[in-house]
C-alpha positions as CSV (number, residue, x, y, z in Angstrom):
1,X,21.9,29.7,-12.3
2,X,18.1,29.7,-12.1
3,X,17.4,29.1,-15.9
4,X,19.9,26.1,-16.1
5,X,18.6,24.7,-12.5
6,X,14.6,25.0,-13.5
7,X,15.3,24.0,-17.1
8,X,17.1,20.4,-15.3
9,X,14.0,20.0,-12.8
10,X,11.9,19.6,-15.9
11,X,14.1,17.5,-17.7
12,X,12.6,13.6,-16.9
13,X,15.8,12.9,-18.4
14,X,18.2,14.8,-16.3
15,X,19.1,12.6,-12.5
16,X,19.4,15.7,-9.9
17,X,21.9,14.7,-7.3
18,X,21.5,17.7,-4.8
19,X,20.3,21.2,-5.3
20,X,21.5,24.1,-2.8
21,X,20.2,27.5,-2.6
22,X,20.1,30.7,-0.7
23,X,17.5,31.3,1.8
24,X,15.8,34.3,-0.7
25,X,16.5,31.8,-3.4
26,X,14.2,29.8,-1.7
27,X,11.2,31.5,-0.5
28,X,11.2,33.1,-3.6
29,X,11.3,29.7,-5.9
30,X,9.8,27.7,-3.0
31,X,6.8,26.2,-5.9
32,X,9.5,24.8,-8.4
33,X,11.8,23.5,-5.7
34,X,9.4,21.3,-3.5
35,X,9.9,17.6,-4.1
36,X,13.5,18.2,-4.7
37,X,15.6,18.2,-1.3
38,X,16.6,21.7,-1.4
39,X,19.6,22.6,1.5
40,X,19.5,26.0,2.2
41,X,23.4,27.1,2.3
42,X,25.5,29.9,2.8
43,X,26.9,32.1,-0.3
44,X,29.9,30.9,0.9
45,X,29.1,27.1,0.6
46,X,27.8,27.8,-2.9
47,X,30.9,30.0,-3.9
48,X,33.3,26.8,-2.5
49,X,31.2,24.0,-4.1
50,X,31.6,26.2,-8.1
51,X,34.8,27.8,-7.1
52,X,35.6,31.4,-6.6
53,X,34.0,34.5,-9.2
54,X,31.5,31.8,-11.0
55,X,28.1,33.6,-10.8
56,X,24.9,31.4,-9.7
57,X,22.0,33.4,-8.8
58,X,22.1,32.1,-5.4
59,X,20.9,28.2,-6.7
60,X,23.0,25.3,-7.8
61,X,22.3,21.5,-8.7
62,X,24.7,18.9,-8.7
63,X,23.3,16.6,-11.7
64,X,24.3,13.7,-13.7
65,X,25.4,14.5,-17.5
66,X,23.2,14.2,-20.0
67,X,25.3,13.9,-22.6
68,X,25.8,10.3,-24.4
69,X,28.5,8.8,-25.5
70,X,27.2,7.3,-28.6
71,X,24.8,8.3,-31.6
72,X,23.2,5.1,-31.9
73,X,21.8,6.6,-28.2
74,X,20.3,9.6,-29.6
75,X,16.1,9.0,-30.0
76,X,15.4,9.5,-33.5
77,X,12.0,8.2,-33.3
78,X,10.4,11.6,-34.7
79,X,10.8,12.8,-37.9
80,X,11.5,16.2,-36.8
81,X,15.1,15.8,-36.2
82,X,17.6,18.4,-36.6
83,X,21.0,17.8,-35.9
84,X,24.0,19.8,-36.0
85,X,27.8,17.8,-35.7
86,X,30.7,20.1,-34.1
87,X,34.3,20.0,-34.1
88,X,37.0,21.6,-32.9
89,X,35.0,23.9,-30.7
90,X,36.8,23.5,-27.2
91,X,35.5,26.7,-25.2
92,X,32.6,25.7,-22.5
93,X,30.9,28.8,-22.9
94,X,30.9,28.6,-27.1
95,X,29.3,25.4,-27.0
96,X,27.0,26.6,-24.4
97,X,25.9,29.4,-26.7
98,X,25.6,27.1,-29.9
99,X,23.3,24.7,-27.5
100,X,21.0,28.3,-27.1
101,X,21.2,29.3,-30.5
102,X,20.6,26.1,-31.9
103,X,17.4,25.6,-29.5
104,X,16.0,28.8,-30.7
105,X,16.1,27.5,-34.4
106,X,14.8,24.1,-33.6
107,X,17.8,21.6,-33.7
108,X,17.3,18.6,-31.3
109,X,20.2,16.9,-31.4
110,X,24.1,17.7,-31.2
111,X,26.9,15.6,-32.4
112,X,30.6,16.5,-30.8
113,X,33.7,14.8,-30.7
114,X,34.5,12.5,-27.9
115,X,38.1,14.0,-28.2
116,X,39.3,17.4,-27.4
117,X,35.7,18.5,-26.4
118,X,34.6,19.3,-22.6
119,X,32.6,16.9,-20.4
120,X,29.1,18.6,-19.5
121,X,30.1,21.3,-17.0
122,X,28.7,24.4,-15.5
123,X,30.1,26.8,-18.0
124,X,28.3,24.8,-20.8
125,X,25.4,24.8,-18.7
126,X,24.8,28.4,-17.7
127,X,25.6,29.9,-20.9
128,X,23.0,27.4,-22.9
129,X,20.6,29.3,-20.6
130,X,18.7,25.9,-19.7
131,X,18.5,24.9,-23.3
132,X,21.1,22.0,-22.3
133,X,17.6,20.3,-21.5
134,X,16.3,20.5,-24.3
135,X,18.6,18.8,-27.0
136,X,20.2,15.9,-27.4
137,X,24.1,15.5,-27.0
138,X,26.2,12.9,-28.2
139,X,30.1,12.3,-27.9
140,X,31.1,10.3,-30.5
141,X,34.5,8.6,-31.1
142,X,34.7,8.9,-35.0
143,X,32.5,11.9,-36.8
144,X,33.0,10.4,-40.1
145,X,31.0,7.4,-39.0
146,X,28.5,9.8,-37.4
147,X,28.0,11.3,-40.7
148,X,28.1,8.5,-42.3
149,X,25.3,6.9,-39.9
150,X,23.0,9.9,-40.1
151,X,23.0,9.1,-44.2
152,X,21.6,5.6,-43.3
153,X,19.3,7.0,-41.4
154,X,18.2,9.3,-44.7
155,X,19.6,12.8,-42.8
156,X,20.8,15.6,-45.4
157,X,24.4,16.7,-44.7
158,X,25.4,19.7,-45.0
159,X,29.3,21.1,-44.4
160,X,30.0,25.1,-43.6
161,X,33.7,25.5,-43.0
162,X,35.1,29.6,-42.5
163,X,37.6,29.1,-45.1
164,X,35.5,27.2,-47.6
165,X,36.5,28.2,-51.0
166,X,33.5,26.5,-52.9
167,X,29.2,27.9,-51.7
């Protein structure tokens, strides 16, 4: 979609591969897109490169991921950092709308599981609404030595669990 696309092409961090759009798409975005290579395509050729029923507002970019795959990666050179760790959150399009949600309040960086969680993808990517850009994500093997290495580095932890008996 346009938010996730835009948000990427203003990312220095993010490597855009390729970016296809719609004619429309184009004249319409013309400005952001210059500099970038973009192949005007069919809906058809867009629709095949997603797959069937995805929605994309007529413009896709094939990126590289930005997430890491270890904490010790994650820039913590401000002291401004928020960080929020996940687990057990497997749905695309949930940790899409955390990413937005947690944008909106400020975190930076996010902490999932290397196991059982998604590889960067397009579902994460269109429902973070282009906020994907703008934090930090990190798989890590072991969240226990995530935690234990955001101590270290004087962070605050804080647990919320659903069935929590104890505030």
């Amino acid at each position: 979609g346009k938010h996730a696309v835009f948000a990427a092409i203003n990312n220095n961090n993010r490597h855009i591969e390729k970016i296809y759009c719609l004619e429309k798409t184009f004249l319409e975005s013309k400005n952001k897109l210059n500099g970038f290579g973009a192949e005007i395509v069919s809906a058809d050729f867009i629709n095949k490169k997603i797959g069937p029923g995805q929605p994309h507002q007529g413009l896709v970019a094939l990126v590289r991921s930005v997430f890491l795959s270890n904490i010790n990666d994650l820039d913590f050179s401000k002291n401004i950092d928020r960080v929020i760790i996940l687990d057990q959150i497997t749905d695309p399009q949930n940790i899409g709308a955390i990413i937005r949600s947690a944008a909106a309040f400020g975190i930076t960086k996010l902490i999932l599981p290397a196991d059982n969680t998604p590889e960067e993808n397009a579902s994460i990517a269109k429902a973070a609404s282009g906020c994907l850009e703008l934090i930090q994500v990190a798989k890590v093997t072991n969240l226990k030595t995530a935690i234990e290495t955001l101590k270290r580095k004087e962070f605050w932890i804080a647990g919320l669990d659903l069935d929590g008996k104890d505030t």
